[in-house]
Structure formats: C-alpha cells, structure tokens
SEFIVO-680968 format. One line per field, with one value per residue (C-alpha): residue number from 1; residue in one letter; x, y negated, z. Coordinates in steps of 0.1 Angstrom, whole numbers. Layout:
residues N
n = NUM,...
res = A,...
u = X,...
v = Y,...
w = Z,...
end
This chain:
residues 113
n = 1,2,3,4,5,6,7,8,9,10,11,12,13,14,15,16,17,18,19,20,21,22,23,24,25,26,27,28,29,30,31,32,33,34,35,36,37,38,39,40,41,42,43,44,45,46,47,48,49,50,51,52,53,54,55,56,57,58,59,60,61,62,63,64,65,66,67,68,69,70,71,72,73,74,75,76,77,78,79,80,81,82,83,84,85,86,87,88,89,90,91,92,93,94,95,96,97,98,99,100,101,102,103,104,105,106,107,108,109,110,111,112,113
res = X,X,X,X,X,X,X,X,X,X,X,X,X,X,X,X,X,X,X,X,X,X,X,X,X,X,X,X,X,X,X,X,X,X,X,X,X,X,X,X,X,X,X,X,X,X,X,X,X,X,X,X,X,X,X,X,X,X,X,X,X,X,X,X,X,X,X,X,X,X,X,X,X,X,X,X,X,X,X,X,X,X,X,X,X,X,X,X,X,X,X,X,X,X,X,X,X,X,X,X,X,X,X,X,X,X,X,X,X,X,X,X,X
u = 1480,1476,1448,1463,1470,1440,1421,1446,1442,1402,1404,1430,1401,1370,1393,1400,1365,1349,1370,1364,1329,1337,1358,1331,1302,1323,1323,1282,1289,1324,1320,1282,1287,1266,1294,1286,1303,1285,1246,1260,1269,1240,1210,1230,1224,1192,1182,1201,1184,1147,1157,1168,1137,1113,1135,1132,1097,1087,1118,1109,1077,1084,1113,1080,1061,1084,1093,1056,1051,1082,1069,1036,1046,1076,1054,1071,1107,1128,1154,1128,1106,1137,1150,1118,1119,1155,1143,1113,1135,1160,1141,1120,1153,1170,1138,1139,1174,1172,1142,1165,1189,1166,1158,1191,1195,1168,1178,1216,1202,1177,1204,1228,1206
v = -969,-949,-931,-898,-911,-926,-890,-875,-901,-899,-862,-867,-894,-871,-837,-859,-872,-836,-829,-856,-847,-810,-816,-847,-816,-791,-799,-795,-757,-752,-739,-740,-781,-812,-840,-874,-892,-867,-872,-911,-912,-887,-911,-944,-924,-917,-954,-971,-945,-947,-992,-981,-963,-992,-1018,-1003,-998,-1032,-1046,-1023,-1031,-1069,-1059,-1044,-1067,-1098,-1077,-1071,-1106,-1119,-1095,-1111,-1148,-1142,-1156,-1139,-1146,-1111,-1119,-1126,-1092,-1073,-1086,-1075,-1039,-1037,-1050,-1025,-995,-1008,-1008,-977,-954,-972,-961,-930,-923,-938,-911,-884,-898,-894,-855,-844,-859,-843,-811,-810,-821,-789,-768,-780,-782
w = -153,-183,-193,-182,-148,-140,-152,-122,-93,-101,-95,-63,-51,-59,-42,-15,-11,-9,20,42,39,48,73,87,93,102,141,140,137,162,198,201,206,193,200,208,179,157,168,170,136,124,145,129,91,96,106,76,53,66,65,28,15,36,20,-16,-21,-15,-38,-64,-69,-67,-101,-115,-114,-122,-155,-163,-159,-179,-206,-205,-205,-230,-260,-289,-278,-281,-255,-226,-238,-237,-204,-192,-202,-189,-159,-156,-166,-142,-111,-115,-126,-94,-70,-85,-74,-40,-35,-53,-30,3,-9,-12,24,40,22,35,68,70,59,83,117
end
C-alpha cells in the first residue's frame, strides 16, 4: 500500500470503528428495554476492567521498583541507568493511562445509565 492508501483505509477503519460503538449502545436507550445480551456484555466489561485496574497496581509497582533497583545496582554503566529510567517512565505513564482509561469508563457509563 502506498502512503496515500494506507492514510484512507486508516480513516475507513477509525469511521467504521466509531460506528460499531454507536450502533453497540444504541439498544440501551430503544423501547424502554435493558436486553439481555447488553447487561451480559456490560456485567462481563465491568469485571475485566475492575481484574485490569487490580492487576495493574500491583504490576506497576513491581516495574517501579525493579527500575529503581536496576538504577541503583547499575554501577556507572549508562545502558543499565538508562534501561532503568525507561522502565520507570514506562510503567508509571502506562498506570497512568489505564486509570485515564478507567475515568473515561465510568464517565460514558454515568452518562449512559
């Protein structure tokens, strides 16, 4: 694919994606009804996200740790102390966006219900 096609199928895909996710809360606001498949699919989100965010803390602070550590025991060698700061950086801006993530969840589900 050329660079111009691929600039057109990513706007197709993201078009595309946007409506499936219209069109997937749509039925919680037709004909006064709360379908099955809906609350199935809305109970199994909120389990995998609340399994997410009591995953992530523990895992982040173990990346946190092991790069505070590798700092520490690096003894002058560049690559380890940088490896370490990537690995700091890389956990805490990936925590951060699974709680930005859990926000904007909550958020769209108050809105919605």
């Amino acid at each position: 694919m050329k660079g111009r096609d691929k600039l057109n199928f990513k706007k197709i895909f993201y078009i595309i994606f946007v409506l499936f996710f219209i069109f997937l809360f749509i039925p919680n606001f037709s004909y006064s009804a709360y379908p099955k498949l809906i609350s199935t699919l809305n109970s199994a989100f909120q389990k995998i996200e609340s399994w997410i965010i009591t995953i992530s803390t523990p895992a982040a602070a173990v990346a946190v740790g092991t790069g505070v550590l590798m700092k520490k025991f690096s003894f002058g060698d560049e690559e380890r102390i940088r490896t370490g700061k990537r690995l700091i950086s890389g956990s805490l801006f990936s925590y951060a966006f699974i709680l930005c993530i859990d926000l904007i969840l909550s958020t769209i589900n108050n809105l919605l219900g």
